[in-house]
C-alpha positions in Angstrom: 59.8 61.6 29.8 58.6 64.4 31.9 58.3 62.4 34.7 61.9 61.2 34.0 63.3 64.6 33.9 62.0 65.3 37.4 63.2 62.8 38.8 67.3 63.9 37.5 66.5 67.3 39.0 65.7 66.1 42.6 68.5 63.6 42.2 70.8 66.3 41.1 69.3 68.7 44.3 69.8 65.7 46.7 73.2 65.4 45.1 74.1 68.6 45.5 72.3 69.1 49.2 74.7 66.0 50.5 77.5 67.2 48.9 77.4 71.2 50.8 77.1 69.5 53.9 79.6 67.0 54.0 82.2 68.9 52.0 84.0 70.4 55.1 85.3 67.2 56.3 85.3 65.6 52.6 89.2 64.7 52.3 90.4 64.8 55.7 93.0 62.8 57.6 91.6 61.7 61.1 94.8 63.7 62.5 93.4 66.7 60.3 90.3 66.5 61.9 91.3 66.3 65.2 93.5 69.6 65.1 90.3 71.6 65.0 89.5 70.8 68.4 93.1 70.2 70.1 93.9 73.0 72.4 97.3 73.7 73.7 96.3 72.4 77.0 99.7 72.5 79.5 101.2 76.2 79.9 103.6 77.4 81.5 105.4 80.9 82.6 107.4 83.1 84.5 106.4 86.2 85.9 107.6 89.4 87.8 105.8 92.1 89.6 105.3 94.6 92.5 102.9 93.9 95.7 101.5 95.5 98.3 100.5 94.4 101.7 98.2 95.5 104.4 98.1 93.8 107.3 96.5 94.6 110.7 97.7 97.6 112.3 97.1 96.1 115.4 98.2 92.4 114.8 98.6 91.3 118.6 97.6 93.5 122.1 99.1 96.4 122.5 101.5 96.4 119.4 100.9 98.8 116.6 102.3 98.3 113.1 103.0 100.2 109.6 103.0 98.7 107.1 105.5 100.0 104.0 104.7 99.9 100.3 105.3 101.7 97.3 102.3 104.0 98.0 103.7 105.0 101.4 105.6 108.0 102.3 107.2 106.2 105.4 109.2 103.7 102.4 111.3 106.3 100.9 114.4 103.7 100.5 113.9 100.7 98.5 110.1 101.1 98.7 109.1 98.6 96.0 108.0 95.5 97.5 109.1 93.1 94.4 107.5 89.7 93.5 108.2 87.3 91.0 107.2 83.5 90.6 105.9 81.1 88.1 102.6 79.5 86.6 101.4 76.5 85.3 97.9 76.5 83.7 95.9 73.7 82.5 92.8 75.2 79.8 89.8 72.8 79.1 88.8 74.9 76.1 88.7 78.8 74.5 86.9 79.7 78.0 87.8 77.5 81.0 91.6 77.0 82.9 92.8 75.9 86.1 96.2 77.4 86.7 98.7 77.0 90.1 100.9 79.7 90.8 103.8 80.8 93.1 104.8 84.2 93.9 107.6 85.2 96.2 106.8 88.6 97.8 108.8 90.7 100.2 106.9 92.4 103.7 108.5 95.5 105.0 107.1 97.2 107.9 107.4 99.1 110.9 106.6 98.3 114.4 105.7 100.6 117.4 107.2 103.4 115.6 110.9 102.5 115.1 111.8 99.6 114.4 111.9 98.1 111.1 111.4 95.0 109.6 111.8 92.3 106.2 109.8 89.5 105.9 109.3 86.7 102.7 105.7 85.6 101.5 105.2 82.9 99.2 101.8 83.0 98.0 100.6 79.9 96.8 97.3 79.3 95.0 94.7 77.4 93.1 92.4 79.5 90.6 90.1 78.3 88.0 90.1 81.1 84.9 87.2 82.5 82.9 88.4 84.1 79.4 86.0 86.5 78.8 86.4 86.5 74.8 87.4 82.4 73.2 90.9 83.1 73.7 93.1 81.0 71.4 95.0 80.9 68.0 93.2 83.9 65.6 92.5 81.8 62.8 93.2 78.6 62.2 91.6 75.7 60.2 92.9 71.3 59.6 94.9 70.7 56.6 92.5 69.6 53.7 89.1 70.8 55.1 87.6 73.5 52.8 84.7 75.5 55.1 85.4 74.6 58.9 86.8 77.5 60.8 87.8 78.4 63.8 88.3 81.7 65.2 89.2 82.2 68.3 90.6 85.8 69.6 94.0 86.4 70.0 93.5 88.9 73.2 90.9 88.8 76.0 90.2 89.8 79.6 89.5 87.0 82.2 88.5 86.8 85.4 89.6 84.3 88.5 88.9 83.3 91.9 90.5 80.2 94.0 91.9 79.2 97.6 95.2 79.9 98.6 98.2 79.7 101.3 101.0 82.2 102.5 104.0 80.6 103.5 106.3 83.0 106.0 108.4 83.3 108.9 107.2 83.2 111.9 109.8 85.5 113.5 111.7 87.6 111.6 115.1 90.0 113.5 114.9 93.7 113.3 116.8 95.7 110.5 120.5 96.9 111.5 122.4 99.8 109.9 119.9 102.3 110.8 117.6 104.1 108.3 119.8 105.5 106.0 120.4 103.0 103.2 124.0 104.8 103.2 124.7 102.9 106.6 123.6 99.6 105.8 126.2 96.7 106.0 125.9 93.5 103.8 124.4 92.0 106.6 121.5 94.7 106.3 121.0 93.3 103.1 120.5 90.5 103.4 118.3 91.2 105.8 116.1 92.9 103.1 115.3 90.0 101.1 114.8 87.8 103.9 114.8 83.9 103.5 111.9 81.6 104.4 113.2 79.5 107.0 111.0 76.7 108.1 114.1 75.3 110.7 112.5 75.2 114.4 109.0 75.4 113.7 110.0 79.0 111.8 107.3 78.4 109.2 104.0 80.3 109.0 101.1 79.7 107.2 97.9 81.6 106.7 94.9 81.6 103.8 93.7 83.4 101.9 91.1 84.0 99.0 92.4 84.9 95.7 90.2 86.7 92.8 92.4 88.0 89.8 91.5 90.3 86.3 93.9 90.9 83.3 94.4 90.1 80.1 96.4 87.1 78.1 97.3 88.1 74.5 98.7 85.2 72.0 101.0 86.9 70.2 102.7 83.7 68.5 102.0 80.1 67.6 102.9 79.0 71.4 103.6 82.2 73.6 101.5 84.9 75.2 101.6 88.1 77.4 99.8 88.4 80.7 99.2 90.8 82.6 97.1 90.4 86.4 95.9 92.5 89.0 95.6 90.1 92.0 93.4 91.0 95.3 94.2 88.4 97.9 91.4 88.7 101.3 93.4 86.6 104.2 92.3 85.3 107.4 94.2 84.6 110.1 97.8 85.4 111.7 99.2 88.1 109.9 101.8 86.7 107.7 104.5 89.5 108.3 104.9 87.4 111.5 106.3 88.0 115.2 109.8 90.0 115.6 112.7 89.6 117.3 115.1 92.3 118.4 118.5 92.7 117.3 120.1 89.9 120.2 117.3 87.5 118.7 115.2 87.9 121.6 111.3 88.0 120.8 109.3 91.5 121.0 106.4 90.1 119.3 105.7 86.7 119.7 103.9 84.8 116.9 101.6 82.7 118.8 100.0 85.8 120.3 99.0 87.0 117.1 95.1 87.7 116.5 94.4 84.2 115.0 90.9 85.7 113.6 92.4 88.7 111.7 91.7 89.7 108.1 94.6 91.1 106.1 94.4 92.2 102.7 97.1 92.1 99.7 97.3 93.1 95.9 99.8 92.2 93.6 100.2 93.2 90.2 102.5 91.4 87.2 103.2 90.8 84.3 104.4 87.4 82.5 105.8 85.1 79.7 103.5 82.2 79.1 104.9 79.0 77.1 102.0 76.9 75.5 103.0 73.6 74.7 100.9 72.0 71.5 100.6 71.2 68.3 101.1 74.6 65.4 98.4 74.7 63.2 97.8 76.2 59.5 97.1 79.5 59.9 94.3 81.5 57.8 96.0 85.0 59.1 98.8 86.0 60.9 99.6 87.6 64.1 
């Protein structure tokens, strides 16, 4: 009998031993289960900001060059050089993404003291992304699984690095109207935001090496906030370009360029990022 009663209590243990390690996934649908691990994987966004470029004041021989930011007393008209692109971002998991972005960014500067000049810059890169904290959903856990959680933050910093390629004219036609923003025509304008214009060989290209910090909060089930400081080290032609004077004929020609230069450029934005994936039940909310 006492023998018999030992042998219900380890039964009853065992029972009981089985039972607290298979009850998280006791119950649940295969579709259930597989929400714990499914990551909104395809993002996308849109995103605006302000850059600054420094290129070499000495881009070919004997041609000096400012270069006009937001940080420089020589832009006091229209000195913010605005950018604005999108993003797509592929993550792996809370830690690891690829993402491919485009940002349109304007060049001003100044050329052996008085002429001045507009240029466009797309930057176009390749980064893989480290989040610093598992970035994701806050809380979330499958429908029917009592125990299994997930928690992910809903904020973090991350870090990037990648390769990348400016895209710009190779010539670009000096500034009418004068300096005074009060004398500028439409023409002037429009000279301003300048156009890429890759007819006749016009296109430029030079790379560079991108490495990025910010942060990415998730503020709903399938949108998030980033913000990104972005340092970009280039080599190669200068991609403000050549110039041409006001008849079209060329002051600085492209091709003489220093082909082994190293220019530098940092761009800060902010963004709207769409995640694209399945909601999940939420333990707490945002």
């Amino acid at each position: 009998m006492r023998d018999f009663k030992k042998l219900i209590v380890l039964l009853l243990v065992i029972g009981v031993s089985s039972s607290m390690e298979a009850k998280p996934f006791k119950g649940a649908s295969k579709k259930s289960m597989s929400s714990v691990f499914a990551e909104e994987k395809l993002e996308l966004g849109l995103q605006v900001g302000v850059g600054f470029h420094f290129g070499n004041g000495n881009p070919a021989d004997g041609v000096e060059r400012s270069y006009q930011n937001a940080l420089s007393s020589l832009a006091d008209d229209f000195p913010t050089m605005e950018t604005f692109g999108a993003i797509a971002r592929y993550s792996f998991d809370y830690r690891w993404a690829v993402q491919l972005q485009g940002m349109r960014q304007r060049l001003y500067f100044k050329e052996m003291s008085s002429s001045y000049f507009y240029n466009a810059m797309w930057d176009i890169d390749v980064m893989v992304e480290y989040n610093i904290l598992p970035y994701g959903l806050r809380a979330h856990r499958p429908w029917g699984v009592k125990g299994l959680r997930i928690r992910p933050y809903s904020i973090t910093p991350y870090v990037a690095i990648g390769v990348g390629v400016a895209l710009s004219n190779k010539h670009v036609t000096v500034r009418t109207g004068g300096e005074n923003y009060q004398n500028w025509t439409p023409e002037s304008l429009r000279q301003m935001y300048t156009m890429i214009d890759p007819a006749n060989g016009n296109l430029a290209a030079s790379f560079y090496l991108p490495m990025a910090v910010g942060f990415k909060w998730r503020m709903a089930y399938n949108w998030q906030l980033k913000a990104s400081c972005q340092y970009h080290l280039g080599v190669g032609r200068d991609p403000s370009g050549g110039t041409k004077n006001a008849d079209g004929i060329i002051m600085t020609n492209y091709a003489d360029l220093h082909n082994k230069a190293v220019w530098n450029n940092l761009v800060l934005s902010v963004g709207v990022v769409y995640s694209f994936g399945e909601h999940k039940r939420m333990l707490a909310g945002y």
